[in-house]
C-alpha positions in Angstrom: 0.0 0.0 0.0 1.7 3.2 -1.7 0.9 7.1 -0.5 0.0 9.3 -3.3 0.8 12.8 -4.3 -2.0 14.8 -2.8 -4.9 16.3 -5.5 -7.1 18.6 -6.1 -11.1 18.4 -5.3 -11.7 18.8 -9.0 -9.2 16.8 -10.5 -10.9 13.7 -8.6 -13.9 15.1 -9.5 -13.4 14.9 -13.2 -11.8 11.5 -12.8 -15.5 10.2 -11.0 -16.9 11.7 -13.9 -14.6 10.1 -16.6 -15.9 6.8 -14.8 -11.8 6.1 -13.6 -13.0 6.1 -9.7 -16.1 3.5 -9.1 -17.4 2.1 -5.9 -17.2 -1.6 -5.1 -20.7 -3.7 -4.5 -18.8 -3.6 -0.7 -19.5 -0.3 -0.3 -22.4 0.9 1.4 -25.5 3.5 0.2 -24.9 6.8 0.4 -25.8 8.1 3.9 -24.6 11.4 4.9 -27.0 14.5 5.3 -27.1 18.1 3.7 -25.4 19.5 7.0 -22.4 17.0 6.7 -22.1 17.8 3.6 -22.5 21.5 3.8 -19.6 20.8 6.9 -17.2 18.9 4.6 -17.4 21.9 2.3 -17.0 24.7 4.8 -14.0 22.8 6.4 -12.4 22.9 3.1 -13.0 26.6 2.5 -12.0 26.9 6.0 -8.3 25.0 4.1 -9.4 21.7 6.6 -7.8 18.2 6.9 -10.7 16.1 5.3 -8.9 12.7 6.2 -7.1 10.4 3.8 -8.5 8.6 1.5 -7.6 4.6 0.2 -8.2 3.4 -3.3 -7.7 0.1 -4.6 -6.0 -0.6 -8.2 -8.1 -3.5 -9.7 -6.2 -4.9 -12.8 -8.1 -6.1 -15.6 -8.2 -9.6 -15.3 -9.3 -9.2 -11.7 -12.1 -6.7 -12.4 -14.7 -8.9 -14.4 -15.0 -11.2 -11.0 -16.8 -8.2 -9.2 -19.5 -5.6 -9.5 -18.8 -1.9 -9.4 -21.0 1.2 -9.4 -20.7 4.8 -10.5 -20.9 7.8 -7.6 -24.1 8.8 -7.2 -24.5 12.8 -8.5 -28.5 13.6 -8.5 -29.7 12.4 -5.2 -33.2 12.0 -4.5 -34.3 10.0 -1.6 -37.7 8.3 -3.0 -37.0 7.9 -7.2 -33.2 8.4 -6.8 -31.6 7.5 -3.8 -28.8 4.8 -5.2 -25.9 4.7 -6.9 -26.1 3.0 -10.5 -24.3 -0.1 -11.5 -21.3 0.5 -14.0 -19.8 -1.0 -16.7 -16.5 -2.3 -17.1 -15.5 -2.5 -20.4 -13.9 -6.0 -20.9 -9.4 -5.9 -20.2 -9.7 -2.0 -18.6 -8.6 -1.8 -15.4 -10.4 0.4 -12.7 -9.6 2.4 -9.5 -12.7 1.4 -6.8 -13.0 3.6 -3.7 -12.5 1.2 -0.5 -12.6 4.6 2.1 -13.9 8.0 1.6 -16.8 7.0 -0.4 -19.4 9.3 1.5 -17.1 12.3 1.3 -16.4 11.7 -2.2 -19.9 11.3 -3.2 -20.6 14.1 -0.9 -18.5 16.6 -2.9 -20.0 14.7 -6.4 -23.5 16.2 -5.3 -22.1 19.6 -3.7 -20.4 20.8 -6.6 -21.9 18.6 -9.7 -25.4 17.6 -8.4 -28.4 17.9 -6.1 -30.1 16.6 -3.2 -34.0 16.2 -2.4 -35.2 14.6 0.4 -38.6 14.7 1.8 -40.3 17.8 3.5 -41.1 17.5 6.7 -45.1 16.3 7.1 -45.3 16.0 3.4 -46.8 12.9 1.6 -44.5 10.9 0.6 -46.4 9.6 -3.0 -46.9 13.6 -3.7 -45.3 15.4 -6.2 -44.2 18.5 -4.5 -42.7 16.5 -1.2 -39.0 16.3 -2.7 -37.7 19.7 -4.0 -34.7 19.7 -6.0 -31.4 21.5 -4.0 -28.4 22.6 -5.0 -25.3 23.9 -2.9 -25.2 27.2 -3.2 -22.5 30.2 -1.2 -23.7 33.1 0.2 -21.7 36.0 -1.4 -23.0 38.5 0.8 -22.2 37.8 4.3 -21.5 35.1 6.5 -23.7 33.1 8.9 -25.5 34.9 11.2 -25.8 31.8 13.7 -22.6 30.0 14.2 -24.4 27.0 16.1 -23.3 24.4 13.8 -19.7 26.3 13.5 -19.8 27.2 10.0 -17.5 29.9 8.9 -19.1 30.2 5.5 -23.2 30.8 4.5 -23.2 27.3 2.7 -27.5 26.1 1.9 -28.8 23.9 -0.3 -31.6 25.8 -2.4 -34.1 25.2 -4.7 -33.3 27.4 -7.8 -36.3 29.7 -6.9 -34.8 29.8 -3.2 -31.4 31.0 -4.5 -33.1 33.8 -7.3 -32.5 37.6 -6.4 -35.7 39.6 -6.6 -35.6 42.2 -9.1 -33.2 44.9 -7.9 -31.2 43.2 -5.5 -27.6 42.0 -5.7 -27.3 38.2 -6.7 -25.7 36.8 -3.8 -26.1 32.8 -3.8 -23.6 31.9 -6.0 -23.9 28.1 -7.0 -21.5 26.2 -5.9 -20.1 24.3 -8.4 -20.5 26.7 -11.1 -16.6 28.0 -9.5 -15.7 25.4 -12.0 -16.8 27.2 -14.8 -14.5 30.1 -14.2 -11.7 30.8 -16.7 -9.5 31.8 -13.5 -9.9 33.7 -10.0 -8.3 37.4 -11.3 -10.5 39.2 -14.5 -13.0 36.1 -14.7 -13.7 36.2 -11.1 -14.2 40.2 -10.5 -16.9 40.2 -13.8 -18.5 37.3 -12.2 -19.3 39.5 -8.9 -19.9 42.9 -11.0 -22.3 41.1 -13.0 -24.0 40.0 -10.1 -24.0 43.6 -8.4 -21.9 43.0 -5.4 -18.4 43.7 -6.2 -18.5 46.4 -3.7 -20.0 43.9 -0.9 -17.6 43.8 1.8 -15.8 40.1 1.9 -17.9 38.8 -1.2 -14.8 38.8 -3.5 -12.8 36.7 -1.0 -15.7 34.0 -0.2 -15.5 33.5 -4.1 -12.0 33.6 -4.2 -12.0 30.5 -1.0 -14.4 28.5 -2.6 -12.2 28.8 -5.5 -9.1 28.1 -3.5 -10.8 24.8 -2.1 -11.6 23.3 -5.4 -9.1 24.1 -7.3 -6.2 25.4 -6.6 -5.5 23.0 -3.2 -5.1 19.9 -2.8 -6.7 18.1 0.2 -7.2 14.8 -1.3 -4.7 13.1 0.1 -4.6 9.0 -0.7 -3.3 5.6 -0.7 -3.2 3.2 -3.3 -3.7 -0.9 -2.6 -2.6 -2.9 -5.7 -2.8 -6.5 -4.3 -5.6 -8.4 -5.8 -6.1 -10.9 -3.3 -10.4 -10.1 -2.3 -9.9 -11.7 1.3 -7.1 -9.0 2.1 -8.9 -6.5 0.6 -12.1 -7.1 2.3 -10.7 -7.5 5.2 -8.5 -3.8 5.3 -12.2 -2.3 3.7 -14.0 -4.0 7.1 -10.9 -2.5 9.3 -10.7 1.8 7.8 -14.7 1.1 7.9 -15.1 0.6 11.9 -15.3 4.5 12.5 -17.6 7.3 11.0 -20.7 6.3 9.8 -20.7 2.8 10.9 -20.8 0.5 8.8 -23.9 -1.8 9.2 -24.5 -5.9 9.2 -27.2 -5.6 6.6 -24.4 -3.5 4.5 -21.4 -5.9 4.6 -24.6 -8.7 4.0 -25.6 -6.9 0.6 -22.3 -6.0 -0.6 -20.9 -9.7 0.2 -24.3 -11.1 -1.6 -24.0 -9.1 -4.7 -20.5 -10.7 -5.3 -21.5 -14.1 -4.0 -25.0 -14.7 -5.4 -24.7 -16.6 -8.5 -28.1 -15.8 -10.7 -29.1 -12.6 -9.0 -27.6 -9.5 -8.0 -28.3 -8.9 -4.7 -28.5 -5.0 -4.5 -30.5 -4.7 -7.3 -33.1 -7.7 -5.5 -33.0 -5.5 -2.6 -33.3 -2.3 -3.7 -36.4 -3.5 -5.9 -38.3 -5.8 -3.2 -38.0 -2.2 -0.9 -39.5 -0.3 -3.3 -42.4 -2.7 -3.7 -42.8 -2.8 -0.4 -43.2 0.8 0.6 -45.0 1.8 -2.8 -47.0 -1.3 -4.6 -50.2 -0.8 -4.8 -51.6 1.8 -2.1 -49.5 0.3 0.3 -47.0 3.1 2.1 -44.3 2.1 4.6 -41.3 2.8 4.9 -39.6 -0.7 5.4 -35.6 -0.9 5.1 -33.3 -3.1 3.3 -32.3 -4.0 6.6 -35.2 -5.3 7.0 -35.4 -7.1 4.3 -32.0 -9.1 4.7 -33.2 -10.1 8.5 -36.3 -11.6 6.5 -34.5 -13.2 3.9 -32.3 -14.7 7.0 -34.7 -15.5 9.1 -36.8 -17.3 6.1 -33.8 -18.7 4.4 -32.8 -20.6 8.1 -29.7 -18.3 8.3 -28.3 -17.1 12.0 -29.8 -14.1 12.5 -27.6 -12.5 14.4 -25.4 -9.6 13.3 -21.9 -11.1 12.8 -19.3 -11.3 9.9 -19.1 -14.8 10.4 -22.5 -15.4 9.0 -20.9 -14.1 5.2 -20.3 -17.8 3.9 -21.1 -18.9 0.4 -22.8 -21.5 2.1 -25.2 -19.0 3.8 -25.4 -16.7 0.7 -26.6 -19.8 -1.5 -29.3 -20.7 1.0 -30.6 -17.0 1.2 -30.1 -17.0 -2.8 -31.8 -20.3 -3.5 -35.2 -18.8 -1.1 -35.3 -15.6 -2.7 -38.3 -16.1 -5.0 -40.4 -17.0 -1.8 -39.1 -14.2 0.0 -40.4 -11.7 -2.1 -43.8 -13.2 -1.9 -43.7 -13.9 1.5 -42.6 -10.1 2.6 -45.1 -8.4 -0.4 -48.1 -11.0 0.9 -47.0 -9.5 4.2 -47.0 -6.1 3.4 -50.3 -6.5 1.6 -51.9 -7.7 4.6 -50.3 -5.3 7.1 -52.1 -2.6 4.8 -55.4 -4.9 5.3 -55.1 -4.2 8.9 -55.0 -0.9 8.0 -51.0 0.2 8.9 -48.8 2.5 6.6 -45.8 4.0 8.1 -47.7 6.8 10.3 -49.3 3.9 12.5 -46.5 0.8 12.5 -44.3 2.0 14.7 -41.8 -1.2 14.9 -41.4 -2.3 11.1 -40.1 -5.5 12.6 -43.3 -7.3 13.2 -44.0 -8.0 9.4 -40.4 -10.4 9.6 -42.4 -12.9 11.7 -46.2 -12.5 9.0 -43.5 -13.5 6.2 -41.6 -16.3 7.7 -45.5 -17.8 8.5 -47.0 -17.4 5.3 -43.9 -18.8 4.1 -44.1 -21.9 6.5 -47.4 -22.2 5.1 -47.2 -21.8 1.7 -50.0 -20.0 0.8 -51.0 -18.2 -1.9 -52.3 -14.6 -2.7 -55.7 -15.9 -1.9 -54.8 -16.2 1.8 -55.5 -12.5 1.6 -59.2 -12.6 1.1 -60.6 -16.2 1.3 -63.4 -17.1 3.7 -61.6 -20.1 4.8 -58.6 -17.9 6.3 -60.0 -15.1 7.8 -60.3 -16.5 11.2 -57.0 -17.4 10.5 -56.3 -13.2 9.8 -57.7 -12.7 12.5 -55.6 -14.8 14.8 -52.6 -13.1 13.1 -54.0 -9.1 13.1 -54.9 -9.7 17.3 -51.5 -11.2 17.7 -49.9 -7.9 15.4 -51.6 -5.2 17.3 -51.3 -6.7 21.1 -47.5 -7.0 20.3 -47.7 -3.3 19.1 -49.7 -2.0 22.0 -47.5 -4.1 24.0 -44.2 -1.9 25.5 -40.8 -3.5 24.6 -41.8 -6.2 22.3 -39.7 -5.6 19.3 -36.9 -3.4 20.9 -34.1 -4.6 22.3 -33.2 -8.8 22.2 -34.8 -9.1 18.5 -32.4 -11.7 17.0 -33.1 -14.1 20.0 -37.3 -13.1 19.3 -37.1 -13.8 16.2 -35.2 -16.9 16.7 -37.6 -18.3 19.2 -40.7 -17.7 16.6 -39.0 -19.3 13.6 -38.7 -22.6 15.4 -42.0 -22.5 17.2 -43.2 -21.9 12.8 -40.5 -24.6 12.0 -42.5 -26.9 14.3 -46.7 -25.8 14.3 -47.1 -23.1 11.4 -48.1 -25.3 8.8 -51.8 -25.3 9.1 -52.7 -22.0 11.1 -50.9 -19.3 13.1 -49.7 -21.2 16.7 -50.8 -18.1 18.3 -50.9 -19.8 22.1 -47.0 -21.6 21.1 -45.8 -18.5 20.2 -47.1 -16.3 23.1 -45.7 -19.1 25.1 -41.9 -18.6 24.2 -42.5 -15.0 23.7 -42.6 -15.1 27.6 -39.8 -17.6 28.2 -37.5 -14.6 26.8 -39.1 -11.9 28.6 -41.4 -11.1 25.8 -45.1 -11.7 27.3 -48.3 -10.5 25.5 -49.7 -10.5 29.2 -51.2 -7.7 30.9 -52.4 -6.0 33.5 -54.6 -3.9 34.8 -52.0 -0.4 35.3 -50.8 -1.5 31.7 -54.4 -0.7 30.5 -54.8 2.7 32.9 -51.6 3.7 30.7 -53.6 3.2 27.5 -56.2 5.2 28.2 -53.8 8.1 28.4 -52.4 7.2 25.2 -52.5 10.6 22.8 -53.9 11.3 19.4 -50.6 10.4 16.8 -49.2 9.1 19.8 -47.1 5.5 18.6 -49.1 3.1 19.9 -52.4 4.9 19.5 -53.6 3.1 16.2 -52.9 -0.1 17.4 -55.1 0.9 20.6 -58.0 1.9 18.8 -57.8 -1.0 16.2 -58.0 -3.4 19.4 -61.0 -1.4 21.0 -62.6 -1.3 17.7 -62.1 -4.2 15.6 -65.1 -4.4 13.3 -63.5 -1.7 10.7 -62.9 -2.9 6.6 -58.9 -1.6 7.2 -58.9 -2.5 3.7 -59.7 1.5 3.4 -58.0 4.1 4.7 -58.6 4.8 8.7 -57.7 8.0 10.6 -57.0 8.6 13.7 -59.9 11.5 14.9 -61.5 13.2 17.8 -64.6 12.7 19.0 -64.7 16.3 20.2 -63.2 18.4 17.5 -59.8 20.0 18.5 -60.4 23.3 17.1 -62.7 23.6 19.4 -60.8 23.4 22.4 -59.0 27.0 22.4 -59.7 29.3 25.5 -62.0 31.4 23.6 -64.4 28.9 22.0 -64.2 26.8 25.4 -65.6 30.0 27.0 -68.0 31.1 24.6 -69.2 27.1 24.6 -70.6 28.4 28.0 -67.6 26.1 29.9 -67.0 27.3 33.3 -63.9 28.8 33.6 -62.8 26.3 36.6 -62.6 23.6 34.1 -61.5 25.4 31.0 -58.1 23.6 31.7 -59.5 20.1 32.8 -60.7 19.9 28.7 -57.6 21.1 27.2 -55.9 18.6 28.8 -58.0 16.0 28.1 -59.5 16.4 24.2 -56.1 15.0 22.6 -56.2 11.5 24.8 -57.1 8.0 24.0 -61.3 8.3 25.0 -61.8 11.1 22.9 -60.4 9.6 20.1 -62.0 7.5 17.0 -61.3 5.7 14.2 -63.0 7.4 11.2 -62.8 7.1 7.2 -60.5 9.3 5.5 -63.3 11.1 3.4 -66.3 11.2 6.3 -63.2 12.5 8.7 -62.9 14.9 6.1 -66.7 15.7 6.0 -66.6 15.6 9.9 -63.7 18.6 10.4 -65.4 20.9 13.0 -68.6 19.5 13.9 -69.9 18.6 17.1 -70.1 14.5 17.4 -74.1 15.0 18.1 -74.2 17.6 14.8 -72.2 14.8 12.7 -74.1 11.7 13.5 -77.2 13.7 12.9 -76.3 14.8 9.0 -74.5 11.6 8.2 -76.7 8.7 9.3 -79.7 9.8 7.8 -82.1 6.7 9.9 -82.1 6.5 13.3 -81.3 2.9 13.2 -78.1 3.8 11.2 -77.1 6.4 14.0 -77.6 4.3 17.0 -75.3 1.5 15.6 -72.6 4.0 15.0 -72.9 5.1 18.5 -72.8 1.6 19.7 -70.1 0.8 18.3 -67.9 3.6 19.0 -68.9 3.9 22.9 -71.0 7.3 22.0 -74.2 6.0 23.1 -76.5 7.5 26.3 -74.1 10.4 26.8 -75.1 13.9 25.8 -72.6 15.1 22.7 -72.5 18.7 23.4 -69.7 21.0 24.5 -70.5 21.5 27.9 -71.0 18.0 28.4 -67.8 16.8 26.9 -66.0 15.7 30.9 -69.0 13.4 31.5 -68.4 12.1 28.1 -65.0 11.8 28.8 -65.4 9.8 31.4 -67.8 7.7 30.8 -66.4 6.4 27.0 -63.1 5.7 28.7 -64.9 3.4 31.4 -66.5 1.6 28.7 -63.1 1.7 26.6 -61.2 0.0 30.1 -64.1 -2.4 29.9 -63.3 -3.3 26.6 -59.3 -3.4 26.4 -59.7 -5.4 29.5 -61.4 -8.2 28.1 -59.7 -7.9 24.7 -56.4 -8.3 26.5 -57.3 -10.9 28.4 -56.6 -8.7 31.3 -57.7 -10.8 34.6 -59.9 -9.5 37.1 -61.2 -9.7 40.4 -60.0 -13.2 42.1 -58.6 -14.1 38.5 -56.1 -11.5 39.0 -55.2 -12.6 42.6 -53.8 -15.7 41.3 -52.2 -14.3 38.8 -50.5 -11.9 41.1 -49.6 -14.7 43.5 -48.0 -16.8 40.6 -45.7 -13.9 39.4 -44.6 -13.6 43.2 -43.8 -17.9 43.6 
C-alpha cells in the first residue's frame, strides 16, 4: 500500500466523472445528510484536513470477477436514492473507492449535483414533497448563527430559493459553477460585478476561497492498494470502515451477496423488493433493506444474528436459493399489514411483518390467503397477535435476534396449518417477551395521545369491526379546534374547568377511528351535529354510536367531561377483556403466581 501525491477536489472530481474512480458492491449506500455535507465543504473553504482517503488498483483480469457502481450525483431519496451499476469494459482496469466514499460522493452532489429529500409532514407519493437543492454560497455575508460552526453561508436551495428579486444584488452563488470560471483574477471580479456586489464587503474573498478549495488546493490526500487478493482486501475495507458512519450488518450482507449470489444481484433484488414494499399498490411504509436481509435470514434458516461470520457462500446460497419465496412472503406481508390498515404513520416497529412473512412462508400460501373465507379466522388470529404486540411496550426493541429466533422454530414446528398463536405467546414469555397484561398496563392506554405511537394499534384493538382494507384516521370525537380558550368559553364552559378539557380532548377516549373522506366531512362539527347529517335513519345512527362507545351520553360542548369519562370506562371495559386482562380473584392468582 503506496501514499500518493496529494490532489485537487476537481481533479478527482473529473476523474469520478470520466468513470476512472467506481465504488465496489462492498461499499455501502450513500448516507450522509445536507449538514455533513455543507460541513465537509465549509472545512475545506475553512483550508481543513478532510482525512485520507484509500483506493484500490483493480487490474483487468481481476475486475470482471466483481460488481462496481458509478458515484451517485443527482440524489433524491424516493426515485433516486442509489448509486447505478457500471460497466466495465472487458481488459480496462479500474480504480474502486474502499474509504472515503461518502465524502467523495458528498462533494459529487455539492459541486456537480443535487439533493432532495422529503419535507417534513409532506406525503410521501406527492409530487411536491422532494424539491430539487443545489449547494449554493452566500456572497453577501457570512452566517448569522454560528451554532453548527460554520464559517461560511453554505444552503442547499431550490433554484427559486437562490433567485434575487428584481433589484437586489445576486448573492447565492452556486457552488459548483466555481468550476466554470476561466481563472480567479479578471474572470472572477466580472462574475461578482455582474451579479452587483463587487462592492460587498468580503464577497470577493468567499468566491476567491471556494475557488481556493476546489481548485487550486489539494486536500485529497490518498493511498493506493494494488494486491488483488479479495480476502485482504475485504478485510483492510472492514478494518478503515469501523469508525464514522458505521458501517452496518445488513451493508457488509448486501455487498458480500452481490458478489456471491450466482443468478441474482443482490443489490438490485434488494433495492427493488424495498421499493415494492413501501409503494406497490396503495400500500405506504417505509420498510428498510435492513429489514429485508433479516427476513430473507430469518426465512432462508440463516443465524440471525449480526456477525461477519455469517458471510459464507454457504449462507449466501441458501438466502439466494429462497429468494423467489421471500419476495412473496414479505409483499403478501405487506399486503396484509395494509389490510389491517397500517402504513408507516401507525406501525411503529417495522419488525413485526419479519415474523407474518416467515409464517405465510411456513405455510405456503397463496395470494388468496389474503381474502378467502376459509382464512379469515386465521387473519384474524394473526392481526390480534400484530396489534397486542404493538400496543405491548418492549416487544420488538431490544433482544430481537433471539425473538425472532424463538418464533421461527416454534413456525419450524406448528405453522403449517394455522398461526400457533398460544406456542408462540408461550416462548415470547420464556424470553421476557409476554403478550400478558395488567390492569396499570391498560390505565396507561387510556392516556395514550392522538398520533401518539401506539395509539392506532389501541383503537384497532378497542374497535375491531373496521374494513382496514380503506384508509382509517385517527380522529377526535370532540373536534380539536374547538378546544382553544375562547371557543371553550364562549361554549358556555365554566372557567374552573376550562383547563380540565384542554388537557383531556387529545387523549385516547376522545379519540376515534374514522374514514378518510367522512373525517374529512366531519372537520369541525360537534359529534351529536355529525351523527345527525351523516346517518340519515335513526337505526343507522344508534349502531354507530354503539359501536364507537357514544351512546347514552349527551354530545354537546358542555358535556364533553362526563363524556370523557364515561367512553373511557366503557373503553377500560373493553381493552380489558380484549387483552385478556384478569380481574377480580382471577387477578389474585395471577398476582400470587408472578410472586412464587
Amino acid at each position: 500500500m503506496a501514499f500518493q501525491p496529494p490532489v485537487t477536489v476537481e481533479h478527482v472530481l473529473k476523474a469520478i466523472h470520466n468513470h476512472e474512480y467506481l465504488l465496489p458492491a462492498i461499499q455501502r449506500e450513500f448516507v450522509w445528510n445536507p449538514d455533513q455535507i455543507r460541513r465537509l465543504m465549509d472545512s475545506l473553504m475553512r483550508g481543513y484536513p478532510i482525512g485520507s482517503f484509500l483506493l484500490w488498483k483493480v487490474e483487468a483480469q481481476t475486475g470482471g470477477d466483481y460488481t462496481f457502481y458509478d458515484f451517485l450525483t443527482h440524489y433524491h431519496e424516493r426515485d433516486n436514492p442509489y448509486a447505478s451499476k457500471a460497466t466495465v469494459p472487458a481488459g480496462q482496469p479500474t480504480t474502486a473507492i474502499l474509504d472515503g466514499q461518502q465524502r467523495l460522493t458528498s462533494l459529487n452532489v455539492a459541486v456537480y449535483g443535487s439533493h432532495a429529500e422529503k419535507k417534513k409532514y409532506a406525503w410521501w407519493n406527492s409530487p411536491d414533497a422532494f424539491p430539487k437543492k443545489r449547494l449554493f454560497l452566500n456572497l453577501l455575508e457570512d452566517p448569522k448563527d454560528e451554532e453548527l460552526g460554520f464559517r461560511y453561508d453554505l444552503r442547499f436551495l431550490t433554484d427559486a430559493e437562490a433567485t434575487a428579486k428584481p433589484g437586489d444584488p445576486d448573492g447565492w452563488f452556486r457552488v459548483g459553477a466555481v468550476l466554470e470560471l476561466a481563472n480567479a483574477g479578471p474572470a472572477m471580479h466580472n462574475e461578482l460585478t455582474n451579479r452587483g456586489v463587487i462592492n460587498v464587503e468580503g464577497a470577493y474573498q468567499r468566491l476567491y476561497d471556494l475557488h481556493e478549495a476546489l481548485r487550486v488546493k489539494q486536500p485529497i490526500n490518498h493511498y493506493l492498494e494494488t494486491s488483488q487478493n479479495a480476502d485482504k482486501v475485504l478485510e483492510i475495507f472492514v478494518r478503515v470502515n469501523s469508525g464514522g458512519t458505521t458501517l452496518s450488518y445488513s451493508d457488509l450482507l448486501l455487498s458480500m451477496a452481490t458478489n456471491q449470489w450466482k443468478q441474482l444481484d443482490a443489490r438490485e433484488e434488494v433495492r427493488a423488493l424495498v421499493t415494492e414494499l413501501n409503494t406497490g399498490g396503495t400500500r405506504q411504509f417505509s420498510f428498510s433493506k435492513d429489514l429485508v436481509l433479516k427476513a430473507a435470514l430469518m426465512i432462508a434458516g440463516v443465524d440471525l444474528r449480526f456477525r461477519v461470520s455469517n458471510f459464507t457462500q454457504a449462507n449466501m446460497d441458501k438466502v439466494e436459493s429462497a429468494w423467489p419465496d421471500i419476495q412473496k412472503a414479505l409483499i403478501r406481508a405487506a399486503s396484509l399489514m395494509h389490510q389491517f390498515g397500517f402504513s408507516e404513520r401507525t406501525l411503529t416497529a417495522d419488525s413485526v411483518i419479519i415474523p407474518l412473512a416467515c409464517y405465510l412462508h411456513r405455510r405456503k400460501v397463496a395470494d388468496s390467503y389474503l381474502t378467502s373465507d376459509v382464512d379469515a379466522e386465521d387473519r384474524l388470529e394473526v392481526q390480534r397477535w400484530i396489534t397486542r404486540s404493538l400496543v405491548k411496550r418492549g416487544i420488538w426493541g431490544s433482544g430481537l435476534d433471539t425473538t425472532l429466533t424463538r418464533v421461527r422454530d416454534v413456525l419450524d414446528l406448528k405453522g403449517e396449518t394455522g398461526f400457533p398463536v398460544d406456542a408462540v405467546e408461550t416462548v415470547m414469555a420464556t424470553i421476557g417477551k409476554s403478550l400478558a397484561f395488567e390492569e396499570t398496563e391498560i390505565d396507561e392506554l387510556l392516556t395514550l395521545k392522538y398520533a401518539g405511537q401506539r395509539t392506532f394499534a389501541a383503537l384497532s384493538i378497542l374497535y375491531p369491526g373496521l374494513d382496514f382494507s380503506k384508509e382509517f384516521h385517527e380522529d377526535h370525537v370532540y373536534p380539536k379546534s374547538r378546544f382553544t380558550t375562547k371557543r371553550l368559553l364562549e361554549a358556555g364552559v365554566p372557567v374552573g374547568q376550562v383547563e380540565l378539557y384542554r388537557e383531556s380532548y387529545n387523549l385516547l377516549p376522545n379519540l376515534q377511528l374514522l374514514g378518510g373522506i367522512p373525517n374529512m366531512e366531519k372537520r369541525d362539527k360537534l359529534p351529536s351535529d355529525w351523527a345527525e347529517t351523516s346517518f340519515p335513519t335513526h337505526a343507522q345512527r344508534e349502531s354507530y354510536l354503539l359501536a364507537n362507545d357514544l351512546h347514552d351520553v349527551s354530545l354537546q360542548m358542555t358535556s364533553f367531561l362526563e363524556f370523557f369519562e364515561k367512553r373511557k370506562a366503557r373503553m377500560r371495559v373493553r381493552l380489558t377483556q380484549a387483552l385478556g386482562v384478569p380481574t377480580g380473584a382471577d387477578a389474585l392468582v395471577a398476582t400470587a403466581a408472578r410472586v412464587q
